[in-house]
Structures are given as C-alpha cells and as structure tokens.
Backbone as a printed PyTorch tensor [residue, N CA C, xyz], in Angstrom:
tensor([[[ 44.2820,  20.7880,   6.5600],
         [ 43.5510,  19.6150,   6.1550],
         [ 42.4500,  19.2880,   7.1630]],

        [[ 42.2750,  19.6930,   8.8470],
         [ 41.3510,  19.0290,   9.4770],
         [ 40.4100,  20.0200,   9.5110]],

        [[ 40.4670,  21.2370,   8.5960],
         [ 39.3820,  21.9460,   8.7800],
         [ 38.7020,  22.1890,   6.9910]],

        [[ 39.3730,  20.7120,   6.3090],
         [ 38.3360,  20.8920,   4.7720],
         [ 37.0350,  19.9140,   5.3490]],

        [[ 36.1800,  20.1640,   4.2070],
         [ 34.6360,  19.5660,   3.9500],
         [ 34.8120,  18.7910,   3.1230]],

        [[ 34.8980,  17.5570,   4.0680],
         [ 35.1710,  16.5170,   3.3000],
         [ 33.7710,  15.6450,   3.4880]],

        [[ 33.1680,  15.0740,   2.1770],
         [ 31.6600,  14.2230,   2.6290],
         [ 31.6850,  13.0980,   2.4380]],

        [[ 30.7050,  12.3250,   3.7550],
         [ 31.0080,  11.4430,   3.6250],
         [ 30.6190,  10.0980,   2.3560]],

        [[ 31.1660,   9.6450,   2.1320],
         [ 31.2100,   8.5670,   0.9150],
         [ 30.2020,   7.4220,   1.1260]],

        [[ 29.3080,   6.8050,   0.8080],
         [ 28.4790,   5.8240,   0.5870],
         [ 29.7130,   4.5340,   0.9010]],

        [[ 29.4040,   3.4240,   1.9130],
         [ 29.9050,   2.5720,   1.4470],
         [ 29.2460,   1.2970,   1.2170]],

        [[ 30.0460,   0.2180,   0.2110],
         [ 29.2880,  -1.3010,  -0.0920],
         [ 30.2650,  -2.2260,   0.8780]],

        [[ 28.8490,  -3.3600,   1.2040],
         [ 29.0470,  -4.3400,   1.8810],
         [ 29.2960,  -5.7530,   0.8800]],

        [[ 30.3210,  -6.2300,   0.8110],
         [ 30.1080,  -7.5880,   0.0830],
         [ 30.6500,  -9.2230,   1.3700]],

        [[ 29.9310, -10.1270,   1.2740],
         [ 30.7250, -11.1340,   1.6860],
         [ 31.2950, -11.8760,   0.7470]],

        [[ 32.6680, -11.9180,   1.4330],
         [ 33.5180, -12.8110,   0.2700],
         [ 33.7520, -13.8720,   0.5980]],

        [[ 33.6110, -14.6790,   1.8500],
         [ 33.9540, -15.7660,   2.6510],
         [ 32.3990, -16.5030,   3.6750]],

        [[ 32.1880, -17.2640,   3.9490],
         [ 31.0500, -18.0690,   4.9030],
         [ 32.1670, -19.1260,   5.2370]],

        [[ 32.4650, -19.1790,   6.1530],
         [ 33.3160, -20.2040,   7.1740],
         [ 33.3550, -20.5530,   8.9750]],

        [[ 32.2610, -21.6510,   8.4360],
         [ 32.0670, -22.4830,  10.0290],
         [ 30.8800, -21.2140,  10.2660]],

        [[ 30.4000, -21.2500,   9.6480],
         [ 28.8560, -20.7530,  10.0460],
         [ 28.8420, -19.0680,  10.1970]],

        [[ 30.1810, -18.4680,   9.8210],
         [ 30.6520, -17.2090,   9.9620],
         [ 30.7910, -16.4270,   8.8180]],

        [[ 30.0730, -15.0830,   8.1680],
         [ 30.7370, -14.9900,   7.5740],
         [ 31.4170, -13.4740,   7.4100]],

        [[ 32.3230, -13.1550,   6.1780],
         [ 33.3490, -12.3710,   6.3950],
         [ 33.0890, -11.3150,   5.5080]],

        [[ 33.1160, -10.0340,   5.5870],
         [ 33.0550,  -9.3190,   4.4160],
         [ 33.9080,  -8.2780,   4.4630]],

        [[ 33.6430,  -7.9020,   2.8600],
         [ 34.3860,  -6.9530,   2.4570],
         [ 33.5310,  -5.3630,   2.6540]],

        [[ 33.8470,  -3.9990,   3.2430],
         [ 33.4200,  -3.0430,   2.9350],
         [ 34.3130,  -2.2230,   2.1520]],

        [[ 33.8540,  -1.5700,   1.3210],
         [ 34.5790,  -0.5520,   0.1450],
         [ 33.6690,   0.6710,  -0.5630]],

        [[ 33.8250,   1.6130,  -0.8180],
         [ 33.5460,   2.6570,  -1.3400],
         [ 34.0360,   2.4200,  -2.9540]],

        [[ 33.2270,   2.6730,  -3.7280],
         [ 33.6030,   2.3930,  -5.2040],
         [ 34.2980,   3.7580,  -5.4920]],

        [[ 35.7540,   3.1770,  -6.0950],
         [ 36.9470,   3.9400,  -6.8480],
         [ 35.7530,   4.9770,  -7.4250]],

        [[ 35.4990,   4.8980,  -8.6040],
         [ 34.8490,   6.0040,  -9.0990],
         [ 33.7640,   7.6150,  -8.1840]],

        [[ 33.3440,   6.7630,  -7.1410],
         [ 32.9610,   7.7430,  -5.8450],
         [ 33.9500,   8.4670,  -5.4610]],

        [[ 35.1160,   7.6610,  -4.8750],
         [ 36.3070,   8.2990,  -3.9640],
         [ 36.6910,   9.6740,  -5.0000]],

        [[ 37.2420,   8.8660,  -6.6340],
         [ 37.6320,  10.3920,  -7.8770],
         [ 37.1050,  11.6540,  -7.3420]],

        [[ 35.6610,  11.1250,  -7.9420],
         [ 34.3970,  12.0970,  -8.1880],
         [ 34.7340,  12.6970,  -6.8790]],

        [[ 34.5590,  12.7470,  -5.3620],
         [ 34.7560,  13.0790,  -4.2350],
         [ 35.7500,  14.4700,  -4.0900]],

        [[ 37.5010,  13.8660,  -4.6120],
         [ 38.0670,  14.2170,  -4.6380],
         [ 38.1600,  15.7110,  -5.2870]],

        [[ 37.9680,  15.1790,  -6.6040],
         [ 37.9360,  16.3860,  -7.7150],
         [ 37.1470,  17.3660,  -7.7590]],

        [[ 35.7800,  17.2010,  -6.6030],
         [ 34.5800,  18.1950,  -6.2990],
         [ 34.9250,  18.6920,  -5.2220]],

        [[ 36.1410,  18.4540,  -4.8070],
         [ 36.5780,  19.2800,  -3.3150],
         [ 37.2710,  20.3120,  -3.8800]],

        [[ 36.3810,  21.9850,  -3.0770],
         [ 37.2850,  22.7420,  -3.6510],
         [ 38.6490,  23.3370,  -2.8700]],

        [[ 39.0170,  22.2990,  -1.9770],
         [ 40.1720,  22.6680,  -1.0740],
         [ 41.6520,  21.5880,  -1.6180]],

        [[ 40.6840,  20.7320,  -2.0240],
         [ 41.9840,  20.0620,  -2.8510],
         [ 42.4120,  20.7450,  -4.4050]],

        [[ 41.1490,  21.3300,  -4.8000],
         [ 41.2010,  21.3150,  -6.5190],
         [ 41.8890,  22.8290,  -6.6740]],

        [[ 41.8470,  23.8190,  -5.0970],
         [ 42.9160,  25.2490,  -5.4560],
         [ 44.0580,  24.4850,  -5.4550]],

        [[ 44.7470,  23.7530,  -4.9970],
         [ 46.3210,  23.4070,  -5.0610],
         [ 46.1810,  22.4970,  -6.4270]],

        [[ 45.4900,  21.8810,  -7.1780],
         [ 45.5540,  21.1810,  -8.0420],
         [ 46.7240,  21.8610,  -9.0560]],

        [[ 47.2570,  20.5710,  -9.4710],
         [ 48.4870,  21.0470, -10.4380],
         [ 48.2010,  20.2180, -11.8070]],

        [[ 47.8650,  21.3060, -12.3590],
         [ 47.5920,  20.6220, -14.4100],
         [ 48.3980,  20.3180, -15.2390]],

        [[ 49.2360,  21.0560, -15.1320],
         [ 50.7220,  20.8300, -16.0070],
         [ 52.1060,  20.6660, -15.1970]],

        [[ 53.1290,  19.7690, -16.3820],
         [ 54.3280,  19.6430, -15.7990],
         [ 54.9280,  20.6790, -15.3660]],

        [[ 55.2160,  20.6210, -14.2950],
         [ 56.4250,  21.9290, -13.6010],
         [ 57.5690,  21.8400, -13.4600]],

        [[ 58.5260,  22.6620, -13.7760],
         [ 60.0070,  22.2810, -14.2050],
         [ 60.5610,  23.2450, -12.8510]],

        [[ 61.1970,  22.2530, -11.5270],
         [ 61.3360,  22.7500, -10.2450],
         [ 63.1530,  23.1610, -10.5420]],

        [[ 63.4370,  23.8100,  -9.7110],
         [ 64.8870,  24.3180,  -9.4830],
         [ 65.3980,  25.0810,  -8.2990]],

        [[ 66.2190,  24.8330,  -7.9550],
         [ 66.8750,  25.2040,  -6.3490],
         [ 68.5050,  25.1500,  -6.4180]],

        [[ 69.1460,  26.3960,  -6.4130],
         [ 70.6560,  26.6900,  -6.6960],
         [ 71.0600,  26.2270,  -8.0410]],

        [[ 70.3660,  26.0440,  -9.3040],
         [ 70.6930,  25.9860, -10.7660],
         [ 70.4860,  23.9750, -10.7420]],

        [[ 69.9080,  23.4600,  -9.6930],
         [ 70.0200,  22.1140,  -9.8620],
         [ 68.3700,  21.7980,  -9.9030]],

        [[ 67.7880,  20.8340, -10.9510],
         [ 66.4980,  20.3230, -11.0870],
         [ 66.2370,  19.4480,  -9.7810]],

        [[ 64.8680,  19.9310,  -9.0470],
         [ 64.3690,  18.7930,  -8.3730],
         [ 63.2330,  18.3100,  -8.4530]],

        [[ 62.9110,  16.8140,  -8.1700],
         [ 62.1000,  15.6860,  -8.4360],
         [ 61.5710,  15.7600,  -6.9090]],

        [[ 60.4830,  16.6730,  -6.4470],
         [ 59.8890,  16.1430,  -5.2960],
         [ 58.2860,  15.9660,  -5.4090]],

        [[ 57.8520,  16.0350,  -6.8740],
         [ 56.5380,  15.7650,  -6.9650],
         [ 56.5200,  15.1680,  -8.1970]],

        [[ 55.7110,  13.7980,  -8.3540],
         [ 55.5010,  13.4560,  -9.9600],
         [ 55.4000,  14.2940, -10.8530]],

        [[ 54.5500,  15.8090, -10.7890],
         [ 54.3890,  16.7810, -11.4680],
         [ 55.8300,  16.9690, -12.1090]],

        [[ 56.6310,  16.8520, -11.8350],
         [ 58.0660,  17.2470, -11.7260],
         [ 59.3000,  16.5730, -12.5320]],

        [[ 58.4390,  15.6220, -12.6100],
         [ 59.3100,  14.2350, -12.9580],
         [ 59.4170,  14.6130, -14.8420]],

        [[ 60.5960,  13.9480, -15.4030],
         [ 60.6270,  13.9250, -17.2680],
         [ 59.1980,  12.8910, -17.4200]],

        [[ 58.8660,  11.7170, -16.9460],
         [ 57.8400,  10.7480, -17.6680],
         [ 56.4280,  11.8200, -17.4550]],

        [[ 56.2310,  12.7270, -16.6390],
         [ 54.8070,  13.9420, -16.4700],
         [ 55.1570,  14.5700, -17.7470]],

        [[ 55.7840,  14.9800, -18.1830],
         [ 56.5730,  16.0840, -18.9350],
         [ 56.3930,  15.3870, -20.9070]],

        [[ 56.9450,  14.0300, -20.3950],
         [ 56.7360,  12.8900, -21.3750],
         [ 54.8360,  12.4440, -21.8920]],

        [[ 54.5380,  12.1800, -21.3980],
         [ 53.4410,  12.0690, -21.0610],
         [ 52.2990,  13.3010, -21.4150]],

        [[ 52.2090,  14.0160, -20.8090],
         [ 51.7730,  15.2920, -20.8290],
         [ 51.9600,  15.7270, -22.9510]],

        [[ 52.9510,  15.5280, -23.4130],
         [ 53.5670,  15.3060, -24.2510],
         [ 52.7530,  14.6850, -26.2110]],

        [[ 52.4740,  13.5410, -25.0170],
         [ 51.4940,  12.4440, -25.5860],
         [ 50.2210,  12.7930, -25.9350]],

        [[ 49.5900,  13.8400, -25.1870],
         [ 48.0770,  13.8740, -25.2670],
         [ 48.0100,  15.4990, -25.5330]],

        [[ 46.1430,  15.2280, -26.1030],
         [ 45.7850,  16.3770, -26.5680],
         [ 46.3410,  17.7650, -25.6920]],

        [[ 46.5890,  18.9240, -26.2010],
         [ 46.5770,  19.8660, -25.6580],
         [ 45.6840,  20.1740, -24.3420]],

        [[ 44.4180,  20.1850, -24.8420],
         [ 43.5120,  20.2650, -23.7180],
         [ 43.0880,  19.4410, -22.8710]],

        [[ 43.6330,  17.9940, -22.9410],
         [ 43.5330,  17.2770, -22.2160],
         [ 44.6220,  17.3280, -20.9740]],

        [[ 44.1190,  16.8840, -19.5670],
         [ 45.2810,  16.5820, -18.4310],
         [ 45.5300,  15.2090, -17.7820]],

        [[ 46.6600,  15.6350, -17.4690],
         [ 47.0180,  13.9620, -16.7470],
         [ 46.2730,  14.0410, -15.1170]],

        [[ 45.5240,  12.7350, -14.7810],
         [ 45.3110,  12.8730, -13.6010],
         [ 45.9540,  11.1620, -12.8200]],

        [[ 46.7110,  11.9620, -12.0750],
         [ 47.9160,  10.8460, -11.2050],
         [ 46.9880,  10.5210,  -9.7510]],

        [[ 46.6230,   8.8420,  -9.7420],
         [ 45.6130,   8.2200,  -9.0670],
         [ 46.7360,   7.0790,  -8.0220]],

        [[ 46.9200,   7.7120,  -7.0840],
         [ 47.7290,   6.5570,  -6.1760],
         [ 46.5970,   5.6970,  -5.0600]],

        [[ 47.1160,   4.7960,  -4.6830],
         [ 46.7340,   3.5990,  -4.1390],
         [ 47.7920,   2.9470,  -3.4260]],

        [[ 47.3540,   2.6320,  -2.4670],
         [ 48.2390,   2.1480,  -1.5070],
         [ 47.5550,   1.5740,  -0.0410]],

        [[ 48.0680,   1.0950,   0.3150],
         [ 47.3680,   0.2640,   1.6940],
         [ 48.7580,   0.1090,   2.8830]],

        [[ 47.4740,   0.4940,   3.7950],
         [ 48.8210,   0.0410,   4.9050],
         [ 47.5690,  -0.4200,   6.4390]],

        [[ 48.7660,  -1.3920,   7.0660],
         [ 47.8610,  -2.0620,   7.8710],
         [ 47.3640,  -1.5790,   8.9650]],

        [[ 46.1600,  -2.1440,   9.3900],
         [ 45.7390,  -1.1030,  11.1860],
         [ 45.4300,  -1.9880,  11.5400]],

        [[ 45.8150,  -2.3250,  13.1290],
         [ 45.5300,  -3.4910,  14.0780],
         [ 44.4200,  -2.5960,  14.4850]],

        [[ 43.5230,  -4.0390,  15.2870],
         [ 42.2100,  -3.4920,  15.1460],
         [ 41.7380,  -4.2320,  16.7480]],

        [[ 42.7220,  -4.6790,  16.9720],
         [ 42.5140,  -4.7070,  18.6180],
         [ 44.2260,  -4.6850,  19.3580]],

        [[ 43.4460,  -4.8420,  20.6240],
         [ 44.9610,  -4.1170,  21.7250],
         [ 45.6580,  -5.1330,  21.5700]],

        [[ 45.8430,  -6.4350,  21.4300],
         [ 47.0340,  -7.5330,  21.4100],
         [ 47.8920,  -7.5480,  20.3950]],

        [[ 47.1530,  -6.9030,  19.5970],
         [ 47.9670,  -7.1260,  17.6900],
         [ 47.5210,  -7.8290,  17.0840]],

        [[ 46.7510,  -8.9550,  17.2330],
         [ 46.7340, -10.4540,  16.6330],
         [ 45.4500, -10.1360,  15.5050]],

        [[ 44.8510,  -8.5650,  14.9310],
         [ 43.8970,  -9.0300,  13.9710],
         [ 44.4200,  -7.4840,  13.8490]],

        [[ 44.0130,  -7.6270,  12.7990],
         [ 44.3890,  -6.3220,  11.4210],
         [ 43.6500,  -5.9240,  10.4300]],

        [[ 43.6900,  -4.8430,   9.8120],
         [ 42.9130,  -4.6960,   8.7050],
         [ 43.8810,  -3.8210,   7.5420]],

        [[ 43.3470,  -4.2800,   6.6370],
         [ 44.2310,  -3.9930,   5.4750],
         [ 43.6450,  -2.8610,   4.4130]],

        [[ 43.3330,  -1.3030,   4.6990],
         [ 42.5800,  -0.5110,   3.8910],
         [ 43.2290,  -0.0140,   2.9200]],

        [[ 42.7090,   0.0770,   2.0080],
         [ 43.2600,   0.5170,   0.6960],
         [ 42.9850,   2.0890,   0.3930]],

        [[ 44.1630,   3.1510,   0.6280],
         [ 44.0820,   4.3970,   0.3650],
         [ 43.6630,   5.1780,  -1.1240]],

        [[ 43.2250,   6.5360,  -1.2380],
         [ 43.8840,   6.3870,  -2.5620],
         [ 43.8900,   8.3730,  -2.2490]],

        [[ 44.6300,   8.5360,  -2.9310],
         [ 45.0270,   9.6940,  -3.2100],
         [ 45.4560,  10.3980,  -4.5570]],

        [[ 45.7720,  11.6670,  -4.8570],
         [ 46.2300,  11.9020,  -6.0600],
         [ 47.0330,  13.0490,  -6.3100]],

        [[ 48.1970,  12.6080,  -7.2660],
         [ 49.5080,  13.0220,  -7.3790],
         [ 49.4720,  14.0760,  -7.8210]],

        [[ 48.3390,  14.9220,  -8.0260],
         [ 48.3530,  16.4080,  -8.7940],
         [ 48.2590,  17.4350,  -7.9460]],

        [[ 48.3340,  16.9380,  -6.4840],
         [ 48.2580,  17.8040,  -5.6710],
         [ 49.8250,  17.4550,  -4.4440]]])
C-alpha cells in the first residue's frame, strides 16, 4: 500500500460556524471525487472483487469479507446480471490535534468493501 499512486484529491473549504469574531470551518473532499479516485486506481481495482464468493476452510463456510456474506449473495441476486454491487464504507475516527489532548478532529474515512 505505501508504494501505490495515489492522487491527490481537490479539497472544499466551507464555514459552518462565526463565533466571537472567529470563524470555523469545515474541509472535505466531495464523496463522488473520493469513488471516482478509488475506482481509477489500478492497484486497488486488480484485487477488486465483482461477485459473491462462497469462502471455505476444513468443510466450514467463512464470513471474513462482505463479499462473502448470504445478504452479497442476496443482493447480487436482485440485480441485473451485468450489473455489480459496489460496497461504500464510511467511518470516522478521532485524531487529537495537539500534545495535551484537549482538541480533536473528527475525519470521516471512506473505503470500499470489494476489496
């Protein structure tokens, strides 16, 4: 992973707050950039997984990738033949943003389950 070409993303500035003469903003990269990003990488898109995969280890089914799961399988199921499922996670986790602890930032990840 620290040796893919990964580019960098455009980001937007919004303020969402003016308080006591201060104000606060939001920076974010628009969801639809991050996709597009993703899906044009060709280091993510060789491991890309299109269809449900039915895993097994000593005659017992395992669940270690959504790919994997009955609702992929279900799903998958649902839609055109030639169409694919693409599994879009999101998630956030916090980063202190100085040495005491006392301020944080809250970034919102996103990743995707087909890989």
């Amino acid at each position: 992973m620290d040796i893919m070409n990964i580019q960098k993303l455009p980001y937007s500035k919004h303020c969402i707050l003016d308080y006591k003469n201060k104000e606060y903003f939001i920076y974010y990269h628009p969801i639809k950039s991050c996709i597009e990003s993703l899906l044009s990488n060709p280091d993510i898109i060789k491991n890309f997984i299109y269809r449900y995969q039915f895993l097994q280890s000593d005659g017992k089914m395992l669940y270690s990738e959504q790919y994997s799961r009955n609702w992929w399988k279900n799903a998958e199921a649902s839609i055109r033949p030639e169409a694919h499922i693409l599994s879009i996670i999101l998630y956030s986790d916090a980063t202190t943003t100085d040495l005491l602890g006392k301020s944080s930032l809250h970034p919102i990840y996103i990743s995707l389950g087909n890989i």
